[in-house]
C-alpha positions as CSV (number, residue, x, y, z in Angstrom):
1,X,-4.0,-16.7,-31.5
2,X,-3.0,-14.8,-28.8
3,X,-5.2,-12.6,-27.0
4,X,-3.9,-8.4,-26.5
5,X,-2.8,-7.5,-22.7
6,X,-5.7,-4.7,-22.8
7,X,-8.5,-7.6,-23.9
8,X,-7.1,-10.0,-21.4
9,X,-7.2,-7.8,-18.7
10,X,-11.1,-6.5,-19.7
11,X,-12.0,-10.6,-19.1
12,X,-10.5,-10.8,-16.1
13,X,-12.4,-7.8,-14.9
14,X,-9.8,-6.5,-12.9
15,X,-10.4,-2.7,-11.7
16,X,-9.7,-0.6,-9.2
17,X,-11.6,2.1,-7.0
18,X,-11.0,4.1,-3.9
19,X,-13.5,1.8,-1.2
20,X,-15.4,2.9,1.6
21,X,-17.6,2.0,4.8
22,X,-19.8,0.0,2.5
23,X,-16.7,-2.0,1.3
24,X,-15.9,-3.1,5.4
25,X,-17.7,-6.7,4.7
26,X,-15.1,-7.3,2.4
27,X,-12.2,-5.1,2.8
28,X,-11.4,-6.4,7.1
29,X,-11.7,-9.9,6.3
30,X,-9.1,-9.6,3.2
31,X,-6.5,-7.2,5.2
32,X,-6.8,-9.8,8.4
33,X,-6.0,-13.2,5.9
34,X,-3.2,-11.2,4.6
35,X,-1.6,-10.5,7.8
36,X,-2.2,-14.0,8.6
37,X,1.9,-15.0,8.1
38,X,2.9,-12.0,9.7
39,X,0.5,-12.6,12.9
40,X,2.2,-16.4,12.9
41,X,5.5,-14.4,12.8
42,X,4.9,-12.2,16.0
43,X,5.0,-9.2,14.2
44,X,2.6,-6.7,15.3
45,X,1.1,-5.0,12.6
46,X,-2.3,-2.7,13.7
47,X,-3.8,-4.0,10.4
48,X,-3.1,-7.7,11.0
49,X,-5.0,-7.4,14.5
50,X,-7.8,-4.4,13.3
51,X,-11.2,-4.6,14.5
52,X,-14.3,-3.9,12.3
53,X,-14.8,-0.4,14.7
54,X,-10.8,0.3,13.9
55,X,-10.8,-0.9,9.9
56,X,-14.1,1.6,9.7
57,X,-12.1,4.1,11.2
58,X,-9.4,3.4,8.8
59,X,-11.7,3.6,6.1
60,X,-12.8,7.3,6.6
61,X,-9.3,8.9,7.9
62,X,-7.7,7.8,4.6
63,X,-7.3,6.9,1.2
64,X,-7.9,3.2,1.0
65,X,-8.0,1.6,-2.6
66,X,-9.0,-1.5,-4.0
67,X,-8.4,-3.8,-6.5
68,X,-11.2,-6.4,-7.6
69,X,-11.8,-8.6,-9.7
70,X,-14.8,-9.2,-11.0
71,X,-16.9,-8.2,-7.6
72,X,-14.8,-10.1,-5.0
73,X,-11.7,-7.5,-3.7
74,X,-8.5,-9.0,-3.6
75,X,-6.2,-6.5,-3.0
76,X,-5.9,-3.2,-1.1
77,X,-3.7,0.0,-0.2
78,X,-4.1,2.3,1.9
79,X,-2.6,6.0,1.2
80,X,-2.2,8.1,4.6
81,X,-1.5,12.0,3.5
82,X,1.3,14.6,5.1
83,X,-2.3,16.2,6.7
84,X,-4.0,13.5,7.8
85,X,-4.0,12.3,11.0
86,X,-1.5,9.4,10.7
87,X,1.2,11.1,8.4
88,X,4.2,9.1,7.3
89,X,7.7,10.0,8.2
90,X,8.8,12.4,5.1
91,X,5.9,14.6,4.7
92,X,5.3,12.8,1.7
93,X,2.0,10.3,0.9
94,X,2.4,7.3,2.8
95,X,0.9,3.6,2.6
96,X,-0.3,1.1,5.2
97,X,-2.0,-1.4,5.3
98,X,-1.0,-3.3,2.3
99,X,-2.8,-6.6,1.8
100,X,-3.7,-9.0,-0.8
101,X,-5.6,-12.3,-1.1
102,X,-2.7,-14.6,-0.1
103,X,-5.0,-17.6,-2.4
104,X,-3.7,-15.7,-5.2
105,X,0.2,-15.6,-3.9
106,X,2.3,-15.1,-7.0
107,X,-0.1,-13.4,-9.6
108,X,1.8,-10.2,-8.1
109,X,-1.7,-8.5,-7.2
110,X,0.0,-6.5,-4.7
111,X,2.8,-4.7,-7.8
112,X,-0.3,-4.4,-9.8
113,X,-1.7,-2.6,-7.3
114,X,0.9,-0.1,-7.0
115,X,1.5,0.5,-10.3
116,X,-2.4,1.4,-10.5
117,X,-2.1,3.5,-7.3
118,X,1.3,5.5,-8.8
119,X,0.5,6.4,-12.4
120,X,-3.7,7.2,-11.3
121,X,-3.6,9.1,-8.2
122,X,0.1,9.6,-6.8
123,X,1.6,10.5,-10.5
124,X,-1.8,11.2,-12.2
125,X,-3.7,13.3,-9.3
126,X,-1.5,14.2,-6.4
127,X,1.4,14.5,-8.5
128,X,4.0,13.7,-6.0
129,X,7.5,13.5,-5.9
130,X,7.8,10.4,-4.3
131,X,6.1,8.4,-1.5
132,X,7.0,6.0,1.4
133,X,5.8,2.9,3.9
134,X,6.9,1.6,6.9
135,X,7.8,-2.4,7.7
136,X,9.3,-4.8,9.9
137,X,13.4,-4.8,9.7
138,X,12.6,-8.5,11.1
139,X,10.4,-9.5,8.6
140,X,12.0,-11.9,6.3
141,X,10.8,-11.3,3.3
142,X,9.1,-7.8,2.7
143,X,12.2,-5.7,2.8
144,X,13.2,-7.9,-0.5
145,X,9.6,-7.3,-1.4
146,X,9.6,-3.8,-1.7
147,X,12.9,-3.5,-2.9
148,X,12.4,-5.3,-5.6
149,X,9.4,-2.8,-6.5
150,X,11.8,0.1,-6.2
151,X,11.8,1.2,-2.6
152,X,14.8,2.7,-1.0
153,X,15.8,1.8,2.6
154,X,16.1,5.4,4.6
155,X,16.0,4.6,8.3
156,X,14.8,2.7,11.1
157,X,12.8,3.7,14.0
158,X,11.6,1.4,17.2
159,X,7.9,2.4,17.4
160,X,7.1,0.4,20.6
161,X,5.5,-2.7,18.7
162,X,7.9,-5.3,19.3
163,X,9.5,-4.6,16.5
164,X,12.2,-1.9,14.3
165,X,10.4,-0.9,11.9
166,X,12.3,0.4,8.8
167,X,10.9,3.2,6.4
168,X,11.6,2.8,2.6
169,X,10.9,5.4,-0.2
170,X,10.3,5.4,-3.7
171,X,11.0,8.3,-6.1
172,X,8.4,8.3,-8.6
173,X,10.2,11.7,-10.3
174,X,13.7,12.5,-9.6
175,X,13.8,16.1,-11.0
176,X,11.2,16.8,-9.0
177,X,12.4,15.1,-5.7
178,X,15.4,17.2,-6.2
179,X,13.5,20.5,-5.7
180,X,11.4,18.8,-3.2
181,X,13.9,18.4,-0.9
182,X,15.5,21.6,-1.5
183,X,12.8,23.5,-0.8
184,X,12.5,24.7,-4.6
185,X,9.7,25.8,-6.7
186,X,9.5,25.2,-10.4
């Protein structure tokens, strides 16, 4: 007999919440063994070389969301707004900081978390058009990565990290990306 999607998911106890300080015990240690590869890669990151003082930081100055299971966090996103102090490129929500448990490669934790994050607070709350991140053009695998999640390449830019780092997008609703970038109201 097999068991339905929405009672499989209740055993695994997978959910999701914004974090906070209090999460910091857990939340640096798993953004630091996910940007473990990228470290051994020479790509400079902030988050793959973030101290507890600069993850707190991080913490209060944005939108950071988890995904647990159980108790133990093993992913995270964060969302950086147009008005916050690190806006993205578009004037559009913006994530960083992307990790996930990297002893639990291929259970796509990191899709799930987005697809959490976009129908709950980007779709659901914020209601936004679309929304964008940054990576490493040199990277070899995360351009492919986000691709294949629906991100567009829009340009690069050479932010004084060692590295070109290329911004992506993802429309979440085309009709109202349209008026977004026209200017338009309803």
């Amino acid at each position: 007999m097999s068991v339905p999607r929405s009672f499989s998911y209740l055993l695994n106890e997978i959910h999701f919440r914004q974090l906070n300080k209090h999460d910091l015990d857990h939340y640096l240690p798993l953004v630091l063994a996910a940007y473990a590869s990228a470290r051994e890669l020479n790509i400079h990151f902030d988050a793959g070389y973030a101290t507890a003082e600069q993850a707190l930081l991080h913490l209060s100055q944005h939108g950071v969301y988890g995904m647990f299971d159980g108790e133990k966090l093993i992913a995270s996103v964060t969302l950086r707004y147009p008005w916050g102090p690190l806006p993205g490129p578009f004037g559009l929500p913006h994530l960083g900081w992307f990790a996930s448990d990297p002893c639990r490669r291929g259970e796509r934790l990191g899709g799930r978390l987005l697809d959490w994050l976009e129908r709950e607070i980007l779709t659901g709350q914020l209601r936004v058009p679309a929304y964008s991140l940054g990576t490493a053009l040199e990277h070899p695998w995360l351009r492919t990565f986000y691709q294949q999640l629906g991100f567009e390449p829009q340009h690069t830019a050479n932010l004084g990290k060692g590295h070109t780092t290329l911004y992506m997008k993802k429309i979440l609703d085309p009709a109202l990306h349209d008026r977004w970038l026209t200017g338009s109201s309803l």
